[in-house]
C-alpha positions as CSV (number, residue, x, y, z in Angstrom):
1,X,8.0,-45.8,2.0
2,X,5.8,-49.2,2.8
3,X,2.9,-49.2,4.9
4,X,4.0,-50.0,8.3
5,X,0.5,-52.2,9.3
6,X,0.2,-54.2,6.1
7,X,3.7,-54.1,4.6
8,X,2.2,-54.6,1.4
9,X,1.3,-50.4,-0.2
10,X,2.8,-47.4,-0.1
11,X,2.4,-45.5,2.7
12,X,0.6,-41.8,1.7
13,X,-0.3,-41.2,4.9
14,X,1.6,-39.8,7.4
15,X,1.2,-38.7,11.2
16,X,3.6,-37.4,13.6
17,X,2.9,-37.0,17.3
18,X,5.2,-34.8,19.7
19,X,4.2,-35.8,23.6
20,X,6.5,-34.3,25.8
21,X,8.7,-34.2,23.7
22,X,8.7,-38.0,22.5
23,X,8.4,-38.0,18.9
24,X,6.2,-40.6,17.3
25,X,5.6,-41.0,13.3
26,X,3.1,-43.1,12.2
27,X,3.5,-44.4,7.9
28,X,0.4,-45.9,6.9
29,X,-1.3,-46.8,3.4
30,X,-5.0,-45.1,2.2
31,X,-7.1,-48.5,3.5
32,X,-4.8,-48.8,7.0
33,X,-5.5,-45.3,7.8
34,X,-9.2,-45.6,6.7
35,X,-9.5,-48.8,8.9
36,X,-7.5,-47.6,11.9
37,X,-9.7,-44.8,11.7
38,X,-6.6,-41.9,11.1
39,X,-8.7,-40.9,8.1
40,X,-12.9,-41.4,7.7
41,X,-14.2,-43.4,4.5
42,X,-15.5,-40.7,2.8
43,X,-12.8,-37.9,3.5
44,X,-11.2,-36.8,0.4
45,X,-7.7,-36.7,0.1
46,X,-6.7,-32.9,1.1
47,X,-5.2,-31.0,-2.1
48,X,-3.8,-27.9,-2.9
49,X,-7.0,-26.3,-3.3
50,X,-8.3,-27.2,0.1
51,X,-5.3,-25.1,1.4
52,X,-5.9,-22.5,-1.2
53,X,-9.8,-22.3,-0.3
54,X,-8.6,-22.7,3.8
55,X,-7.1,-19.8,3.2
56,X,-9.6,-17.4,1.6
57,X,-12.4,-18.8,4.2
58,X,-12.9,-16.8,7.4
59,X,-13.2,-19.7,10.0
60,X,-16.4,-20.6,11.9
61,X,-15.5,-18.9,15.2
62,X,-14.7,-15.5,12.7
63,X,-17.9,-15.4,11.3
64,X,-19.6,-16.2,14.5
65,X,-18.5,-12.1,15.3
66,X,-19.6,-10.9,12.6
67,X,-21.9,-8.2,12.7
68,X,-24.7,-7.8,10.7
69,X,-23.2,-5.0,8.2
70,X,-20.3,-8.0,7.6
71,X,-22.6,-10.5,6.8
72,X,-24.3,-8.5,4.6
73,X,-20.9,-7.7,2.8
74,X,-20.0,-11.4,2.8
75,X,-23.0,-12.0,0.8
76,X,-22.0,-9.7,-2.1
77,X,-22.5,-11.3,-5.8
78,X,-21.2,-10.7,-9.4
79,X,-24.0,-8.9,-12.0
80,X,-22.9,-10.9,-14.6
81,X,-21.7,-14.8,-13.3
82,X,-24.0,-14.9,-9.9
83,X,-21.5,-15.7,-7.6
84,X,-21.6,-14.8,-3.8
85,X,-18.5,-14.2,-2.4
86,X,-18.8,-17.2,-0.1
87,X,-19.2,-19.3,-2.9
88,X,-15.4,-17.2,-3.8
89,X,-14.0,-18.0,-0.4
90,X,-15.0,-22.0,-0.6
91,X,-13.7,-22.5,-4.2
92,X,-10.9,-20.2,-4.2
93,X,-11.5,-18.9,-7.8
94,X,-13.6,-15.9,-9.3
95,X,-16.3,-17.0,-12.0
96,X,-15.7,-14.2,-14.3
97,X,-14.0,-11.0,-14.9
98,X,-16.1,-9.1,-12.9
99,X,-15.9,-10.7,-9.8
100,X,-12.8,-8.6,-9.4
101,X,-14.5,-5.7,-9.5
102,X,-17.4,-6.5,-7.6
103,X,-15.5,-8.4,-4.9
104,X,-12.2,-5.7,-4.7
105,X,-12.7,-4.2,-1.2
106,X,-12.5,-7.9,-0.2
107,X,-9.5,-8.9,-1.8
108,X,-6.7,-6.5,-0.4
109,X,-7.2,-8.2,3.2
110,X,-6.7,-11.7,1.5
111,X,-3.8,-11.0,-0.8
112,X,-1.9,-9.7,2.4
113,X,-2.6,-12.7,4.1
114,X,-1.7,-14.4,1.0
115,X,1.5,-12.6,0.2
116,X,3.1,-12.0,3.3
117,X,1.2,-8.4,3.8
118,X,1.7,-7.3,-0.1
119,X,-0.7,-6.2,-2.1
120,X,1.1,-4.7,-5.3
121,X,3.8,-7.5,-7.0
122,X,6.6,-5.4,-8.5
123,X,8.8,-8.5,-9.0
124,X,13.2,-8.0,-10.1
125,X,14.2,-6.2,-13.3
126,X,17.2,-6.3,-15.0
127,X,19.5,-3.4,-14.3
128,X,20.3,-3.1,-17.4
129,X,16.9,-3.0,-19.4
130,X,14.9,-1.5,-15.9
131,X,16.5,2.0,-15.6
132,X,12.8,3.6,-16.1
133,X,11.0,1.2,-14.0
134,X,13.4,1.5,-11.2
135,X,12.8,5.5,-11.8
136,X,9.2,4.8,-11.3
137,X,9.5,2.9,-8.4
138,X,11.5,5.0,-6.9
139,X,9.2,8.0,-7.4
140,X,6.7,5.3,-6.0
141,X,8.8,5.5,-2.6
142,X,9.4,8.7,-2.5
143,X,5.9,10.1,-2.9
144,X,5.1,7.7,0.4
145,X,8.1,9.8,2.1
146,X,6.5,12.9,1.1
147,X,3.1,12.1,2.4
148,X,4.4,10.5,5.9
149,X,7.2,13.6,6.0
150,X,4.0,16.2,5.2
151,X,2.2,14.3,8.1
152,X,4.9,14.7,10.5
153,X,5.2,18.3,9.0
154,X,8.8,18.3,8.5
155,X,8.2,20.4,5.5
156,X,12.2,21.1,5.1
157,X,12.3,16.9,4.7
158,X,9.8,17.1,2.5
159,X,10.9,19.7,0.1
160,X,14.0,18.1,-0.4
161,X,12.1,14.8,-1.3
162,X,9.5,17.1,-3.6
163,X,12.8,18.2,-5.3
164,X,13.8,14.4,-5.9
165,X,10.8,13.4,-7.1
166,X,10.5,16.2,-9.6
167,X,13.6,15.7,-10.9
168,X,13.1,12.3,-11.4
169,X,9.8,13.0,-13.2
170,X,11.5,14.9,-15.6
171,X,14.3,12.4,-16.3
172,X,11.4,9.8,-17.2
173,X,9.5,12.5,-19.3
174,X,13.0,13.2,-21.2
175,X,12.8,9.3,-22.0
176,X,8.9,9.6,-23.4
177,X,8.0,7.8,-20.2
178,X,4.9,10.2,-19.6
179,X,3.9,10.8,-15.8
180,X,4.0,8.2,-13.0
């Protein structure tokens, strides 16, 4: 698409306004935008990794509420690499191996917000190669059940589920699965 001030570049930047619902688009080249002002001379382009590193950083009116036990915990760093987990949240990658462990009561908040409120990736397999894993993941399920139907102490529920689960434990140990 051309720049629609000078014609002459390819327009990279572009801005669409909704006012009352009259919808105006704006298709401008880098030096139009930076001398029209839609864009300041030293802005960098935003990338992937500003998106990334928008998402891991709490914003400014967040941390404002902090309190001090929260700050503290922001402030965690790696033994080994040095890294705070500010410097984490700006870049949007660890420096080492044990950043995961040092940071890992942090993480589980992020990858929800990340992955749509999941924090374990159990991906598709094949029916026909996956009869174990889906055996394990069901087990998985059903131990949940069991928990919430323990909690709710419908213990008939949950005996039947007990019964599932065990017999589905012993179909994988059969297959030299081991326990899940």
């Amino acid at each position: 698409m051309e720049c629609q001030e000078c014609h002459k570049n390819h327009a990279i930047v572009h801005f669409a306004q909704v006012i009352n619902g009259d919808k105006t688009e704006i298709h401008v080249c880098q030096q139009c935008a930076k001398e029209k002002g839609y864009v300041s001379p030293d802005e960098d382009a935003y990338s992937l990794h500003h998106l990334l590193s928008g998402l891991f950083n709490p914003n400014s009116e967040a941390m404002q509420k902090l309190t001090e036990q929260e700050k503290e915990q922001q402030e965690i760093q790696c033994d080994k690499c040095g890294m705070t987990y500010q410097e984490f949240a700006s870049i949007g990658k660890f420096g080492c191996a044990s950043c995961y462990q040092t940071f890992s009561e942090h993480l589980n908040p992020l990858f929800r917000k990340v992955h749509s409120g999941n924090t374990i990736h159990e991906g598709k397999v094949p029916k026909r190669v996956g009869s174990d894993i889906s055996q394990r993941k069901k087990v998985r399920e059903l131990k949940v059940k069991l928990q919430q139907a323990i909690a709710d102490e419908a213990f008939e529920d949950a005996a039947k589920i007990r019964d599932q689960i065990k017999g589905l434990e012993k179909n994988l140990n059969q297959h030299g699965e081991g326990e899940v």
